[in-house]
N, C-alpha and C positions, 0 to 999 in steps of 0.2 A: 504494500500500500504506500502512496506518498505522505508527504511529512502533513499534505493539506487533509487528506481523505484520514490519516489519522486522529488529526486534533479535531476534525469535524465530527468526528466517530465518539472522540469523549466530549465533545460539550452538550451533543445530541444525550447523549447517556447522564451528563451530570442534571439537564433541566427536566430529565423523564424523573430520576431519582428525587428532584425538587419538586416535583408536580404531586409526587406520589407522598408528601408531607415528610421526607426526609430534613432534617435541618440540614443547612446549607453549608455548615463545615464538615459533619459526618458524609454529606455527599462528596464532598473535594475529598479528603481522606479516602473515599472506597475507589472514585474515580482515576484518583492520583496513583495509590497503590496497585490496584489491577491494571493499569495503563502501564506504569512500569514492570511491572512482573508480568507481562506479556510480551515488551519486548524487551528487558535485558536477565530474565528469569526473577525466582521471586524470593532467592535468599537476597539478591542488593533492594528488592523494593522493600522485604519490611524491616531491613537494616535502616534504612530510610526514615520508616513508621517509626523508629524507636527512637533515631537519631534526631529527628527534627522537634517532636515535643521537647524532647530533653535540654537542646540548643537555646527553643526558645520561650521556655518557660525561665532560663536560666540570664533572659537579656535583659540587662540593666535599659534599654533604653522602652523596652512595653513593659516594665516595672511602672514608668509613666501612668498608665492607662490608671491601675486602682487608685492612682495619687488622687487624678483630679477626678477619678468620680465621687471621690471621698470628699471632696473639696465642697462638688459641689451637691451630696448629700445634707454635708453640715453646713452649708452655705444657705440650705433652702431651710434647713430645721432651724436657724438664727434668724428667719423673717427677712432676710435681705432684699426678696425679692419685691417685698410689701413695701418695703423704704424705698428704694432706689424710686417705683413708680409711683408714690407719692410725693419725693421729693420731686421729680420731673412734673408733676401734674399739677403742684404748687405754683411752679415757676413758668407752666407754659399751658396751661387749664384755660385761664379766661380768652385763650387765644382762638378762632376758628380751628377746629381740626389738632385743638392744641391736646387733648387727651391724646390723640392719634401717634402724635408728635412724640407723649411722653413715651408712647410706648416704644416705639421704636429707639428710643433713646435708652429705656432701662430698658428691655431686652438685651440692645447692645454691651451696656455694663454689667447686668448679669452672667452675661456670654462671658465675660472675662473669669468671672470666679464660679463658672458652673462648665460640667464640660460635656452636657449633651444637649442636641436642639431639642428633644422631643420632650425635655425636662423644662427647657427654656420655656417652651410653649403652653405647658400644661399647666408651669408655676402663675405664666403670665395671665392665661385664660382665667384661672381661681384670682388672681388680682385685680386686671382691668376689666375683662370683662363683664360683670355685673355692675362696674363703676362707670362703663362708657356706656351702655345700655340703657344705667337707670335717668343721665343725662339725656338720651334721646338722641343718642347716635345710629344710624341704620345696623341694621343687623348685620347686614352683607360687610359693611365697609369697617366695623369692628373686628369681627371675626378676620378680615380678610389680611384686617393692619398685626395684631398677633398673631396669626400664622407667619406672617413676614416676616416680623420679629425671631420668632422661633429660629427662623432659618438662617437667621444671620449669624448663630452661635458659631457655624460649619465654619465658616472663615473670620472669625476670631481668636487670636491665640489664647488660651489652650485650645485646642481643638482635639477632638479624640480622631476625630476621619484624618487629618494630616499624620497624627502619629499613626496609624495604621498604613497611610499611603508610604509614610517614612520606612516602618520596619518592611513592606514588601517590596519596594521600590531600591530599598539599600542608600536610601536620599537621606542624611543629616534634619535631625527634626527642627534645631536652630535655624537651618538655612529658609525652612517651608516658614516658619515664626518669623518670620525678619519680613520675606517673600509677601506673604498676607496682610502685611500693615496698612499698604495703601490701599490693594483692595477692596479691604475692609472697610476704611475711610469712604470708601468711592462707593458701595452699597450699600451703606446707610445714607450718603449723601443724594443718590438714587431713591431709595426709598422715601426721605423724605419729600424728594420732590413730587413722586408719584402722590403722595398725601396732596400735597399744596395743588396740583392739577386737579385730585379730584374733587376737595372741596372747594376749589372755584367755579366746577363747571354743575360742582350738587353743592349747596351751601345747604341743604334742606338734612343733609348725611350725617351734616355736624352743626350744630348748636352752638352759640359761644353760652361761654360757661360764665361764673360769677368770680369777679377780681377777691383773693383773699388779702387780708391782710397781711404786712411785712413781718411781723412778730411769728405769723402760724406757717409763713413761708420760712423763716428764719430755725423754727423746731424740726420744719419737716427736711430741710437741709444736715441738722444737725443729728438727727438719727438714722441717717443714710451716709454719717459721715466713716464710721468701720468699715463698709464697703468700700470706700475711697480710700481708705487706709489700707485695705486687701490687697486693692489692685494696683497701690503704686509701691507696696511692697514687694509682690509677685513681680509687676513688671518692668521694675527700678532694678531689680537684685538678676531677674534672667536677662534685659538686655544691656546692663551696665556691666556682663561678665561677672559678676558677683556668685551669682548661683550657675550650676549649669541645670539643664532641664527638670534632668531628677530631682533636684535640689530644692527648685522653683515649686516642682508640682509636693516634693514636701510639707515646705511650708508654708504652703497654699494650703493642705489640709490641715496642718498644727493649729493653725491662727482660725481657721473657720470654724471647728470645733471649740478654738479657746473663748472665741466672739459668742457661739450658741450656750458654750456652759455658763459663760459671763450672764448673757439675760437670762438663764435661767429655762430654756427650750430646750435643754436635753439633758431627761431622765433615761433610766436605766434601758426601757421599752424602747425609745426612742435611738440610742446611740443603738441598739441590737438592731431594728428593722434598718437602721442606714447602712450598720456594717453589711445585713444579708443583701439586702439591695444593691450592694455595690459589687458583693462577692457573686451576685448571679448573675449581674451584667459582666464581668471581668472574667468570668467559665464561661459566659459564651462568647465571647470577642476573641478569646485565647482559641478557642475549638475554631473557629472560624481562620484566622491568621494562621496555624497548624496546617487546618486544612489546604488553605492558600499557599502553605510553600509546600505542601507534596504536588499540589496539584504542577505546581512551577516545574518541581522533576523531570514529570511527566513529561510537558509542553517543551521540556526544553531539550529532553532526550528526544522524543521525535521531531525534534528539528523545525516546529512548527513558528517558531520568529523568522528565522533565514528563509525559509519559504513563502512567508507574507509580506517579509523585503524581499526577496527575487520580484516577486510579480508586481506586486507595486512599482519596482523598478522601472519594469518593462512597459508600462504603461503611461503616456505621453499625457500628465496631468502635472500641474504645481502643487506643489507642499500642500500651500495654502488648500489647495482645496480639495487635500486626500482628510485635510484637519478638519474640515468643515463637514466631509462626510461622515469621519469620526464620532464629531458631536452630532451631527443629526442621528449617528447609530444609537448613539449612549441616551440620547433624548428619549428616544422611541422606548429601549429597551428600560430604562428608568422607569416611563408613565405606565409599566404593566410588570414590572420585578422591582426587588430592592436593589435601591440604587448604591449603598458601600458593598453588598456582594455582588451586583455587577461589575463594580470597580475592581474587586478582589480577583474575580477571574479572570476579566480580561485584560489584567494590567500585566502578565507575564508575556503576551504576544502582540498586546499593543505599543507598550513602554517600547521595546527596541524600535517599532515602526519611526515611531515619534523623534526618537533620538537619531537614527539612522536620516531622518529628514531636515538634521541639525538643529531641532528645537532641546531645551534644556527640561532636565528632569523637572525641575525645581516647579519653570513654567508648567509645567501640564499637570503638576498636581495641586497647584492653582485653579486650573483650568476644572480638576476633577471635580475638586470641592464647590466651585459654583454650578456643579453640571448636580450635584446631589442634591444643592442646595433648593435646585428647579427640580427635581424630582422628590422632592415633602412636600409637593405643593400643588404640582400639574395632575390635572385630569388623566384614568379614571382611578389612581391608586394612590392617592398625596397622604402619606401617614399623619401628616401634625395636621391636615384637615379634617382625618376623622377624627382626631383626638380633641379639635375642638368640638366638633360634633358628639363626641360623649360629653364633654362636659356641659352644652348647651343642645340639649335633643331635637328642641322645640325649633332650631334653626335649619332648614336643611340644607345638604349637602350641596344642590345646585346654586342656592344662596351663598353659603361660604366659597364654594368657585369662584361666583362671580364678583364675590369680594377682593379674590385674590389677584384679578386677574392683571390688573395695573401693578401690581408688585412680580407678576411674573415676566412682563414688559421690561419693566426695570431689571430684573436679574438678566434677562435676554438680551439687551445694551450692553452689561457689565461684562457679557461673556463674548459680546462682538467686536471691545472693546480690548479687551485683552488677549483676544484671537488677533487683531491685528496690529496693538502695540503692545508685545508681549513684554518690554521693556515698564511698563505701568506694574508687573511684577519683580521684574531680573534688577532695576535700577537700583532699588536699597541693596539688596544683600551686595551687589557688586561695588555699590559706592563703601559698604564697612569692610569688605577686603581686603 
């Protein structure tokens, strides 16, 4: 068989195994395993099985991953979430679209001391939610602004999906943290604008709200001020070289735990459900990553990158627009699978495509993170869309769509944007070199 008819033979096998409610790292592991012990026999494939958990159960750098879910267990058990969007809503409330506003804003600084989007979102939805609702903000355009929100955790450092792109990619996770700065900047500054269009073109969506006094803006500054203390601690000590990652995502959980025992929001119950929480998300990301490098073996003993550069080769097309079909793959495949185990499998035979076409690791998992970030969100399978949808039943799903949909615009610029000045990612880390 050729190197193509093989690797089409296991991805065909891995999405049958996934269909059939296999979890998606036990499938890479079976797929991985019998893919190589088929063709190089099957003492070196489960020499393999044995060798790779071991490897990378034992890497200091996905040691990461429990840091910050730790971080932002205790981050959410200390109320921060409640502050941060009060203090914003204080300061930017009586503005048109200014709850809108806040949210996006404390989403964003949540995102720094919490390290999943779908937590970001669910914290948010229990915060603004019923706060922008009971104002008289439309349904669609609330729901549609925290789900945005949510998504912007993806490309904010800490990020869990960069560290995962980092350990299978073999990419430095400092360099992807440095890499996402502007970005990040540049999708919030996106999103807000998306806001400000739509409540000029629907002022009906949003309300102005009632000016508060300076004293009750002055408290709500002041109890959101530990937060501020979090993240210029984490982000003062990891990018002033003071801490390296590990270090960072350390004392990121020390201080967020020290903040929730300070007020008083964590008892014995409560430190026990954060730590299970944390440790059953971190078994399944490890099973998954595991999965992800046998499956790599596989891919790479049948030869299946050289074969998808050969032919790409051969074929009379620009960079640009092998990259642009790329994303329209990953778009597609995002709106009906999950989009970090999309990433996961197909980063062992696309990453060489990419690099072979002289673009940089670093850019395209850039590139990845706003591709996932539009897949929590696009139609017909957006996870932190249904997840607002549990928490508000009453709203439906085609309504929160179409809340979304000006914020799925804006991530679409931000990725067209960075598709064609990929230097809007490469410039910082190359200018601290």
């Amino acid at each position: 068989m050729t190197p193509l008819a093989i690797g089409a033979l296991g991805l065909a096998a891995l999405f049958v195994l996934i269909f059939l409610q296999v979890p998606i790292g036990f499938a890479m592991i079976i797929i991985g395993v019998a893919g190589y012990g088929l063709q190089a026999g099957w003492g070196p494939a489960f020499t393999i099985l044995a060798s790779e958990p071991s490897g990378l159960l034992s890497s200091v750098d996905l040691a990461t991953v429990p840091l910050f879910l730790l971080m932002g267990t205790f981050a959410s058990a200390a109320g921060f979430s409640a502050d941060i969007y009060n203090a914003a809503a204080a300061l930017l409330g009586h503005r048109r679209g200014g709850l809108a506003y806040a949210t996006i804003g404390g989403c964003a600084a949540f995102g720094a001391v919490c390290g999943s989007s779908t937590a970001t979102a669910a914290t948010f939805g229990k915060a603004a939610l019923p706060e922008m609702l009971r104002r008289g903000y439309a349904e669609g355009f609330t729901t549609g602004t925290i789900a945005a929100g949510g998504t912007l955790k993806s490309l904010i450092p800490p990020s869990i999906v960069m560290i995962l792109y980092c350990i299978v990619s073999r990419t430095f996770i400092f360099d992807l943290f440095i890499a996402a700065l502007v970005p990040a900047l540049l999708v919030i500054a996106l999103n807000l604008a998306a806001i400000w269009v739509v409540v000029r073109l629907h002022p009906e969506y949003a309300p102005l709200g009632e000016r508060i006094s300076f004293e009750e803006k002055t408290r709500a500054i002041a109890r959101a001020a530990p937060v501020l203390l979090l993240m210029v601690a984490v982000f003062a000590g990891l990018y002033s070289g003071v801490f390296t990652v590990n270090e960072a995502a350390s004392v990121a959980a020390v201080l967020s735990l020290a903040f929730a025992l300070w007020r008083g929001r964590m008892d014995r119950e409560s430190l026990w459900q954060g730590l299970r929480e944390s440790a059953t998300a971190t078994a399944m990301i490890y099973v998954i990553i595991i999965g992800a490098s046998v499956f790599t073996y596989y891919m790479t003993l049948a030869r299946v990158p050289e074969a998808l550069i050969s032919l790409i080769g051969s074929i009379e097309v620009s960079p640009l627009t092998v990259i642009t079909l790329l994303l329209i793959a990953y778009l597609i495949l995002g709106a009906v699978f999950d989009e970090i185990a999309a990433m996961l499998i197909t980063l062992p035979f696309v990453l060489p495509i990419v690099e072979k076409l002289g673009y940089d690791p670093v850019w395209w998992g850039i590139i990845n993170v706003v591709v996932i970030e539009l897949g929590m969100i696009i139609p017909p399978i957006g996870i932190i869309v249904f997840i607002l949808h549990g928490l508000a039943p009453q709203i439906s799903l085609a309504t929160i769509y179409r809340g979304v949909l000006p914020f799925i615009i804006a991530d679409l610029v931000l990725l067209a944007l960075l598709t064609l000045f990929p230097d809007i990612a490469l410039a910082l880390p190359r200018l601290l070199k």
